[in-house]
N, C-alpha and C positions, 0 to 999 in steps of 0.2 A: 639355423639362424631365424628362420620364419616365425618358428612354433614358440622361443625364447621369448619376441616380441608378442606375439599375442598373448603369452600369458603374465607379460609386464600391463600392457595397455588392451584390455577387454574392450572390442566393440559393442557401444551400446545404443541401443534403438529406441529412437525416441518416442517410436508409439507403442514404448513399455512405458513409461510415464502417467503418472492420474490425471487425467483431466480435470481441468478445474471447474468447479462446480460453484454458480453463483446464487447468492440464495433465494430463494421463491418473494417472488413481488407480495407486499404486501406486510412481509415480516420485518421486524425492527433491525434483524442487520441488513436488511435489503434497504430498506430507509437512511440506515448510517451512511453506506453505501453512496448512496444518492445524493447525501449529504456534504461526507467528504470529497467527491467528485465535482460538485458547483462551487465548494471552497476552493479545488486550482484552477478552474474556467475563471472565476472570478479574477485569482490573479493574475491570470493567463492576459487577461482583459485589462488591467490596470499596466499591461508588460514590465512584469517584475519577473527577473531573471532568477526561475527557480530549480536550475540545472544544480543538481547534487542534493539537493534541498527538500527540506519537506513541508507541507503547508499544515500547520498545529493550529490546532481548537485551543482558546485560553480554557473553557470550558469542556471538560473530556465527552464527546457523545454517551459515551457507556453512564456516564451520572449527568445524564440528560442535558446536557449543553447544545448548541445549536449554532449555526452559520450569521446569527445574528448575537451571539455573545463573545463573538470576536475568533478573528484568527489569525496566524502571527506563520510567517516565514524561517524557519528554525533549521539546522543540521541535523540529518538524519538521526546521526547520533542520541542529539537533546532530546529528541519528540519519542525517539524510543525507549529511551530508559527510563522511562517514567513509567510506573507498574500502576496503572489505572485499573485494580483489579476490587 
């Protein structure tokens, strides 16, 4: 009975897992970064409730937009599917 379970549900070890790697100061996605992170302080500070929520650039960082071209409170959903590529 034991052995049937384990090979339904494999135990796994979470420090098999990648560590996440953030990018070196100084480069542009380290900058986005930085960027996107004082756009939710920001709303955090205005106390707008952004539980499920995600806090979108009108203007996309990846084609140069900035925390001063606006940012808008949006559904995970909306702000993702948008292929800013």
């Amino acid at each position: 009975m034991y052995l049937q379970r384990e090979a339904l549900m494999p135990y796994k070890n979470p420090k098999d897992r990648k560590k996440q790697v953030n990018p070196k100061k100084g480069t542009k996605e380290h900058k986005d970064r930085m960027e996107r992170q004082r756009a939710r302080r920001e709303m955090d500070k205005k106390g707008v409730d952004r539980k499920g929520k995600d806090v979108g650039h009108k203007k996309p960082l990846k084609k140069g937009g900035s925390n001063k071209d606006g940012i808008r409170i949006e559904s995970r959903s909306s702000n993702r599917k948008r292929n800013y590529k």
